[in-house]
LOTIBA-45340 format. One line per 8 residues: their letters; for each residue y, z, x of N, C-alpha, C. Coordinates in pm, whole numbers. Example, Ala and Ser with C-alpha at 12.3 -4.5 7.8 and 13.67 -1.06 7.14 Angstrom:
<recs>
as> -569,780,1319,-450,780,1230,-330,780,1320 | -225,708,1285,-106,714,1367,3,787,1290
</recs>
This chain:
<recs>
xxxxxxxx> 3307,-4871,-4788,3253,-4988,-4719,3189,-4944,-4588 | 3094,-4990,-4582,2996,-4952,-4451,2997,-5048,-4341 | 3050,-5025,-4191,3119,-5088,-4106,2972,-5173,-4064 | 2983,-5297,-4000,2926,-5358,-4021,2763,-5357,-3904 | 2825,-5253,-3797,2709,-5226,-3695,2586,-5135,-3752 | 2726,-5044,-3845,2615,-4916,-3872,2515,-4964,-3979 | 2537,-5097,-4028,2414,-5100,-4146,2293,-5125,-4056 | 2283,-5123,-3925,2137,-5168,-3830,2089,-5011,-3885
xxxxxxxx> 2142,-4902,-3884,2108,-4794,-3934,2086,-4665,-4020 | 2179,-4741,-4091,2169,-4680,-4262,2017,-4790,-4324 | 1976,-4668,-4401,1862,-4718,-4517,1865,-4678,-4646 | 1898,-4777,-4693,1931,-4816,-4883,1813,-4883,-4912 | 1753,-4866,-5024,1670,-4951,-5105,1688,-5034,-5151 | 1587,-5143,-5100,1626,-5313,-5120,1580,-5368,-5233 | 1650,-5378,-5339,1582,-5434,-5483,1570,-5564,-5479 | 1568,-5660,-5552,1558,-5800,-5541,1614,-5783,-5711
xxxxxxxx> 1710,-5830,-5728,1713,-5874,-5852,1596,-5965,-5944 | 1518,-5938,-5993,1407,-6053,-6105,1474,-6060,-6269 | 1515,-6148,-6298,1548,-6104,-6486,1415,-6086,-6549 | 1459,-5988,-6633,1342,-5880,-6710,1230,-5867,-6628 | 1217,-5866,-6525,1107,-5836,-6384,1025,-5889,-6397 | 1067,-6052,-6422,958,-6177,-6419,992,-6183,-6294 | 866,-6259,-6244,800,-6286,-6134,683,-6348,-6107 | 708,-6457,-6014,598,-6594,-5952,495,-6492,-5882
xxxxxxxx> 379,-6560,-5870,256,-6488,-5768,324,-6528,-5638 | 413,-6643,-5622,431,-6676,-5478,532,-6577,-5429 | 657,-6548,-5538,759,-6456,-5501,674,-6287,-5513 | 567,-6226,-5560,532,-6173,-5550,447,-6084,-5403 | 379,-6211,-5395,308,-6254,-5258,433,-6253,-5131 | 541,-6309,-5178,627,-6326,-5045,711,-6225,-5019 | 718,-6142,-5113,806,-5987,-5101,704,-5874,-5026 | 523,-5870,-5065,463,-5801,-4976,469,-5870,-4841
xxxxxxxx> 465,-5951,-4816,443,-6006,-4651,582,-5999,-4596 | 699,-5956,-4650,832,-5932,-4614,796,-5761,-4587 | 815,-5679,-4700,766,-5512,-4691,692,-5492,-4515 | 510,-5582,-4529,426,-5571,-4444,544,-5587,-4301 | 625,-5748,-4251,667,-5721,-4149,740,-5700,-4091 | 875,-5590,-4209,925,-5513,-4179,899,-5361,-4163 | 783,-5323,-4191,722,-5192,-4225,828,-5128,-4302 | 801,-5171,-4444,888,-5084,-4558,782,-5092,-4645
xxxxxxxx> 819,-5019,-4798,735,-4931,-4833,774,-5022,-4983 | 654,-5026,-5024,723,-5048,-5179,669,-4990,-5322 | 752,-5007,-5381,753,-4893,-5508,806,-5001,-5635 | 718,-4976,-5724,730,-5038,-5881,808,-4940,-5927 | 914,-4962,-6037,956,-4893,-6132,1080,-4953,-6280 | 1006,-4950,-6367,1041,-5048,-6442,1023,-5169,-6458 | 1164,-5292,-6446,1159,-5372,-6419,1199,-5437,-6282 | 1186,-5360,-6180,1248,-5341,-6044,1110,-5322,-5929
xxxxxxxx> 1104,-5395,-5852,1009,-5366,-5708,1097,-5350,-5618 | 1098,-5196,-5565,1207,-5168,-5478,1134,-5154,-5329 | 1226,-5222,-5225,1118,-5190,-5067,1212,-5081,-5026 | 1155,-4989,-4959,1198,-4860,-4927,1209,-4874,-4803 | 1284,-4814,-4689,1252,-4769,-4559,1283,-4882,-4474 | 1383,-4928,-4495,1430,-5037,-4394,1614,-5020,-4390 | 1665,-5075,-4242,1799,-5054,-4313,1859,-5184,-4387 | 2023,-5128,-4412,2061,-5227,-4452,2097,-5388,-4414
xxxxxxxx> 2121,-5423,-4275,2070,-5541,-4216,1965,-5574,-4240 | 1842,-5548,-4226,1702,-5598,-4255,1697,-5627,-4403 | 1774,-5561,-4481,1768,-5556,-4681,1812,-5670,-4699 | 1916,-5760,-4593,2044,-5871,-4631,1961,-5953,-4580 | 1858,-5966,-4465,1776,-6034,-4432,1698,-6097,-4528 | 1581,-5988,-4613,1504,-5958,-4636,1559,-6077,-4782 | 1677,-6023,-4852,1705,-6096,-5015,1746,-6181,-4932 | 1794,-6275,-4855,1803,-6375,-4797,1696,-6458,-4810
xxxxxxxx> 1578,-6403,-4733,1456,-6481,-4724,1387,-6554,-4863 | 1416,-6455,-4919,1390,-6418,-5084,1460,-6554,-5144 | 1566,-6583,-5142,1654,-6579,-5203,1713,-6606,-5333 | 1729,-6431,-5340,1761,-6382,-5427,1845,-6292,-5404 | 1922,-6241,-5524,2022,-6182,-5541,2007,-6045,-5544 | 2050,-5894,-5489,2011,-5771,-5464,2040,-5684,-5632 | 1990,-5593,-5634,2064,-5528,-5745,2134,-5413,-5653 | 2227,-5377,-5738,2319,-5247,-5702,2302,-5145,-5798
xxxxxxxx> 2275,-5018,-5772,2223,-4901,-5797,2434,-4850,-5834 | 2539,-4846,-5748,2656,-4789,-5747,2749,-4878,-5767 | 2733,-5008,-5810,2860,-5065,-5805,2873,-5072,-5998 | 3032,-5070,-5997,3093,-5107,-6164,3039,-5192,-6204 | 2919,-5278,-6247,2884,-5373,-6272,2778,-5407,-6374 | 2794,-5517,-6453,2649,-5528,-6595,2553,-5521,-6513 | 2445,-5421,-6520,2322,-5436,-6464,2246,-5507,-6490 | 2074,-5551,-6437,2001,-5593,-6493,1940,-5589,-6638
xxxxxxxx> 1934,-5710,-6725,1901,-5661,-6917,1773,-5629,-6867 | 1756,-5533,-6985,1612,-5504,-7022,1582,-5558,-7146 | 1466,-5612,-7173,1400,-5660,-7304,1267,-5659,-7292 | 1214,-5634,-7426,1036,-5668,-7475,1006,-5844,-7454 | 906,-5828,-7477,839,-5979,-7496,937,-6030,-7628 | 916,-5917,-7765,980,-6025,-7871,860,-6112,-7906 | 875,-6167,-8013,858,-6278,-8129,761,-6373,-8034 | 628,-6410,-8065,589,-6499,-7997,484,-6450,-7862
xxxxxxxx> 495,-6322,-7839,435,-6220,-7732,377,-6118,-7783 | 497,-6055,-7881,452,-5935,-7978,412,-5958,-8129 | 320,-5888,-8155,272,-5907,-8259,394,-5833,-8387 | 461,-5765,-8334,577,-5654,-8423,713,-5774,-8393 | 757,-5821,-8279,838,-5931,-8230,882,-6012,-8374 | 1029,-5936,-8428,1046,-6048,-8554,1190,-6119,-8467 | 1236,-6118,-8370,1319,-6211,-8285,1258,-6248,-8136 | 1312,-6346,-8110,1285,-6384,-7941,1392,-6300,-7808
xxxxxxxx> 1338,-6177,-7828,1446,-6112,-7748,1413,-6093,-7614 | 1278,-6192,-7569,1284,-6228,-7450,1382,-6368,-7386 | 1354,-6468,-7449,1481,-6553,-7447,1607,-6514,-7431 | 1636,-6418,-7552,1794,-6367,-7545,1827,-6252,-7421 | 1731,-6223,-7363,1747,-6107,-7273,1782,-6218,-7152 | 1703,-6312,-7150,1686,-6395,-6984,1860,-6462,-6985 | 1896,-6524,-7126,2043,-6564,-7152,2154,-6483,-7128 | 2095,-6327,-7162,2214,-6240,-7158,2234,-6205,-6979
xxxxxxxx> 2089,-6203,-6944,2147,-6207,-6814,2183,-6272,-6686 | 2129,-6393,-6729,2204,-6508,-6689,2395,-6524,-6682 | 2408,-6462,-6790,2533,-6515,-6767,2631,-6440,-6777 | 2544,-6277,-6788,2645,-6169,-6758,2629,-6047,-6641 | 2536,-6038,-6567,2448,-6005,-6476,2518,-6036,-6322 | 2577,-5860,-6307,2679,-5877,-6193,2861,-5869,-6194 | 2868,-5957,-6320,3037,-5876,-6390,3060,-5812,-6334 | 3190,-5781,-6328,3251,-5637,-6266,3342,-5615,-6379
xxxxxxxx> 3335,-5420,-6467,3329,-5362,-6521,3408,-5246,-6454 | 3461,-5188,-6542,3564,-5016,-6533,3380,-4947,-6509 | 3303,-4950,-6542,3209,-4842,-6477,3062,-4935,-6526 | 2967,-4889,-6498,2809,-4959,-6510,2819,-4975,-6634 | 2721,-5110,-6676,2728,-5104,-6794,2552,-5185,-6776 | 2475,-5136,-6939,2347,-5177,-6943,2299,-5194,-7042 | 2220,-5311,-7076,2189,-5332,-7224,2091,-5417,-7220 | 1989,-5343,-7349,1907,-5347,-7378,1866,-5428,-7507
xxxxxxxx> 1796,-5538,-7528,1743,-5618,-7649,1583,-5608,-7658 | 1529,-5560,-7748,1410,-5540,-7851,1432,-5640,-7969 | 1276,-5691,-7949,1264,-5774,-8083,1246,-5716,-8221 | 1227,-5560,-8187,1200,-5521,-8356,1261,-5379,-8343 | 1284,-5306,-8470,1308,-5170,-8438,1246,-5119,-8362 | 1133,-5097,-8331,1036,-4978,-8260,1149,-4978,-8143 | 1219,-5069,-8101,1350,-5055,-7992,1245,-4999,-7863 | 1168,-5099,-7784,1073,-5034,-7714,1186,-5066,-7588
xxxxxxxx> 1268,-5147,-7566,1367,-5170,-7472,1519,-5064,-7503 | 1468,-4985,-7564,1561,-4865,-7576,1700,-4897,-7595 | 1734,-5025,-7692,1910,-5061,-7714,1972,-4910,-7766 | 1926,-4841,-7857,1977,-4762,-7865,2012,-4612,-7761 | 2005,-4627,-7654,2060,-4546,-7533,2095,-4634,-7474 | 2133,-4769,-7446,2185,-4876,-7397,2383,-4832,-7407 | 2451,-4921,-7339,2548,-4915,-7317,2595,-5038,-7436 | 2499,-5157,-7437,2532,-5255,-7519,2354,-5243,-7554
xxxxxxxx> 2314,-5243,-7706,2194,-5254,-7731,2212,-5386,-7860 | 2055,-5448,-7860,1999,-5537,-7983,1876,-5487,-8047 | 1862,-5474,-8135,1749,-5503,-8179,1714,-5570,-8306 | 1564,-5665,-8280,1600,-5775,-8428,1523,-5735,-8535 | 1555,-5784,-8647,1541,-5832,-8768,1506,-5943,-8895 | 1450,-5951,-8925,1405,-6095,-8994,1540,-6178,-8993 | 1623,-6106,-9044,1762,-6180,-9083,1810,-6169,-8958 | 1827,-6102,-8844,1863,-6142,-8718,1896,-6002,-8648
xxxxxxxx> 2000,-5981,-8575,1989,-5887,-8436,2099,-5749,-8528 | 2092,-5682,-8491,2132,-5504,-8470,2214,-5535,-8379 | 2344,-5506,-8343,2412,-5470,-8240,2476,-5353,-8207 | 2460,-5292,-8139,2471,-5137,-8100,2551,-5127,-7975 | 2666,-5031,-7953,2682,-4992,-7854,2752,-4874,-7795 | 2747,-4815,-7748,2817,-4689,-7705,2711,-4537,-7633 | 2554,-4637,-7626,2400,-4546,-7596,2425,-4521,-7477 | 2374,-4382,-7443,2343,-4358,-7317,2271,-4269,-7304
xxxxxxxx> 2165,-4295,-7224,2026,-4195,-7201,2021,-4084,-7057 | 2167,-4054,-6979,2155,-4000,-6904,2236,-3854,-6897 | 2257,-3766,-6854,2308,-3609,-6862,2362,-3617,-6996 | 2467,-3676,-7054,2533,-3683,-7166,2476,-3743,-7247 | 2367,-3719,-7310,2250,-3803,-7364,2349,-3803,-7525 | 2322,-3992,-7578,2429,-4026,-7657,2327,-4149,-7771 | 2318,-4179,-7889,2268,-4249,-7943,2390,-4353,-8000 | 2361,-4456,-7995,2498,-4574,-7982,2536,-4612,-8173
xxxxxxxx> 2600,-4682,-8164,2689,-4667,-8266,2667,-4814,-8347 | 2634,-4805,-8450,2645,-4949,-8535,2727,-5045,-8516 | 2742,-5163,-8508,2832,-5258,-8425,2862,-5325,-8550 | 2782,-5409,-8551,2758,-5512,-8616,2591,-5580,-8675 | 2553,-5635,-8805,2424,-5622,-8852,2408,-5823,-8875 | 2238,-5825,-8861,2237,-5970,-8925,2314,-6042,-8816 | 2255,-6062,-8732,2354,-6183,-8624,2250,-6259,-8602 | 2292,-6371,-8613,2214,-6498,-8568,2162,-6506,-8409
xxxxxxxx> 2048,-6513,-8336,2066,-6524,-8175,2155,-6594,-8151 | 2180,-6760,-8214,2244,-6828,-8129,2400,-6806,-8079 | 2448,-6646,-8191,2609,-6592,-8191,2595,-6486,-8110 | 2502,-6431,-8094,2473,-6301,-8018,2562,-6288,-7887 | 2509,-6414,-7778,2594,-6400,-7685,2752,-6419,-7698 | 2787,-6491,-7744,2968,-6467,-7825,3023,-6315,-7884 | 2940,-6249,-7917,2943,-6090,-7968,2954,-6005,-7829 | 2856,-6027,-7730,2854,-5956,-7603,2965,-5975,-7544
xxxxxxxx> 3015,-6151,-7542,3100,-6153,-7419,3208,-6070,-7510 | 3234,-6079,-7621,3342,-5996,-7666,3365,-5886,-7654 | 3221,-5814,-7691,3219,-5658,-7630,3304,-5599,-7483 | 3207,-5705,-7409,3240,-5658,-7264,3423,-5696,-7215 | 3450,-5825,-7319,3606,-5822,-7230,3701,-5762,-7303 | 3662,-5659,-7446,3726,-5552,-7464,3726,-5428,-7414 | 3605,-5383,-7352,3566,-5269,-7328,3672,-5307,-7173 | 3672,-5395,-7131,3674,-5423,-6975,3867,-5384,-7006
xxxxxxxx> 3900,-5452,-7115,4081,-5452,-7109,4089,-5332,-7144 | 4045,-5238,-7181,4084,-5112,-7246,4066,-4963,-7228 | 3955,-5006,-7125,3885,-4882,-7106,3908,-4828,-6996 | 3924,-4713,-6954,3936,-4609,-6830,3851,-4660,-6685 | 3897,-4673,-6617,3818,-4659,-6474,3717,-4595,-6479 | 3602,-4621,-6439,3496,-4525,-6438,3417,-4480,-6571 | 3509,-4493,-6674,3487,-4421,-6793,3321,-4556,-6892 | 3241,-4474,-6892,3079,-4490,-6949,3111,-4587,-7065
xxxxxxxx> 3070,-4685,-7136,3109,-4678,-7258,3095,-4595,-7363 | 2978,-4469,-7360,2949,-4415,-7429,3090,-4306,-7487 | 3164,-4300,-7351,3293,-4198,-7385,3375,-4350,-7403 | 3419,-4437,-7361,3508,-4512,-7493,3502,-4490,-7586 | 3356,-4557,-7656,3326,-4560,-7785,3395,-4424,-7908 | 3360,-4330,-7807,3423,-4141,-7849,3561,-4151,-7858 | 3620,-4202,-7726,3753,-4212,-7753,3829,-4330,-7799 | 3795,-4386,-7875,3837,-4523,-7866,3815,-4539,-8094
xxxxxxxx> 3689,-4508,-8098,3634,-4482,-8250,3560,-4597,-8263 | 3413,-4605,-8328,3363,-4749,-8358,3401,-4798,-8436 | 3519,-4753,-8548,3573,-4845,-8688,3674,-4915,-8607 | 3748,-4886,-8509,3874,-4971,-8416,3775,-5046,-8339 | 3688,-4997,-8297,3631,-5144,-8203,3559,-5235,-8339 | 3511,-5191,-8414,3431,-5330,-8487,3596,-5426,-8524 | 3674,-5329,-8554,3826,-5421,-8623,3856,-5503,-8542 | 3859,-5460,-8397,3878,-5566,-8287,3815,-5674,-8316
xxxxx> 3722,-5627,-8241,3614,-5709,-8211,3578,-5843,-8262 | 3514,-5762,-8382,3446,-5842,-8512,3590,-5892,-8639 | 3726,-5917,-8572,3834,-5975,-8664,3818,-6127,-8676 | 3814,-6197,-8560,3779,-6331,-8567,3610,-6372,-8551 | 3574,-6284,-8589,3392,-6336,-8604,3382,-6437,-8734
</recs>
């Protein structure tokens, strides 16, 4: 915890939370004229506009003004979803996994978790939202969603594990919250899901899991 004078002089990068990095021309417009008169710097990446070069008082200011909610880069927590357009945007789009992305993070976005957790929904295989290196991944299907989880795309690079097949969107989120408040009762401090999944086996988590589905 960072005492509360010294954040006039520590500098962290100020994200703004956006789900799937939608964004108004006005909230667009009102984050450069924030950057401009704080003299900070800003940088696209992904689904994230991060302002650089300010400290952390001015950052609490700054998503204040906004207001909006910050993302966290270090805390145990469901990060921001990532998703495609999906069904209706994409021409490949055989689900609405923009809908289901804005739902999933609506209402799981911020949790607190034994270690980060991140997940990814694509409307079709091509998996352009990368569920499969996801921590929790989707991707759809005529007959409905792929559920995947145990991906991870970083040093321990890991391809996630068959969950469950054919899910309806409207059950999807009932599948997640399940995921997450098993992974959450069971799992190690700190520990990735990708090493649960390893230590744990995906035939014992679908048995869990998926017993009262």
């Amino acid at each position: 915890m960072i005492p509360g004078f010294m954040k006039r002089f520590v500098k962290l990068p100020v994200t703004p939370h956006l789900p799937l990095g939608k964004i108004t021309p006005d909230q667009l417009i009102r984050i450069g004229e924030l950057a401009k008169q704080y003299h900070g710097q800003l940088q696209i990446s992904g689904n994230y506009i991060i302002l650089l070069g300010v400290s952390m008082s001015t950052g609490e200011k700054i998503l204040g003004e906004l207001g909006l909610p910050g993302e966290s880069f270090i805390a145990s927590t469901v990060r921001a979803v990532n998703a495609c357009p999906g069904k209706g945007h994409c021409p490949k789009g055989q689900q609405a996994s923009e809908s289901l992305g804005l739902a999933l993070d609506t209402r799981f976005f911020g949790q607190e978790m034994p270690a980060k957790i991140r997940i990814g929904v694509s409307g079709c295989p091509n998996c352009c939202a990368e569920p499969m290196v996801r921590d929790i991944g989707l991707y759809g299907l005529p007959q409905g969603y792929t559920v995947v989880v145990g991906g991870n795309s970083g040093r321990l690079a890991r391809v996630a594990d068959v969950l469950a097949q054919d899910i309806p969107q409207d059950t999807v989120e009932e599948i997640v919250a399940k995921i997450l408040a098993y992974y959450k009762a069971h799992a190690h401090d700190k520990e990735r899901m990708s090493a649960f999944v390893e230590r744990v086996g995906i035939e014992t988590i679908k048995k869990d899991i998926l017993k009262a589905y």
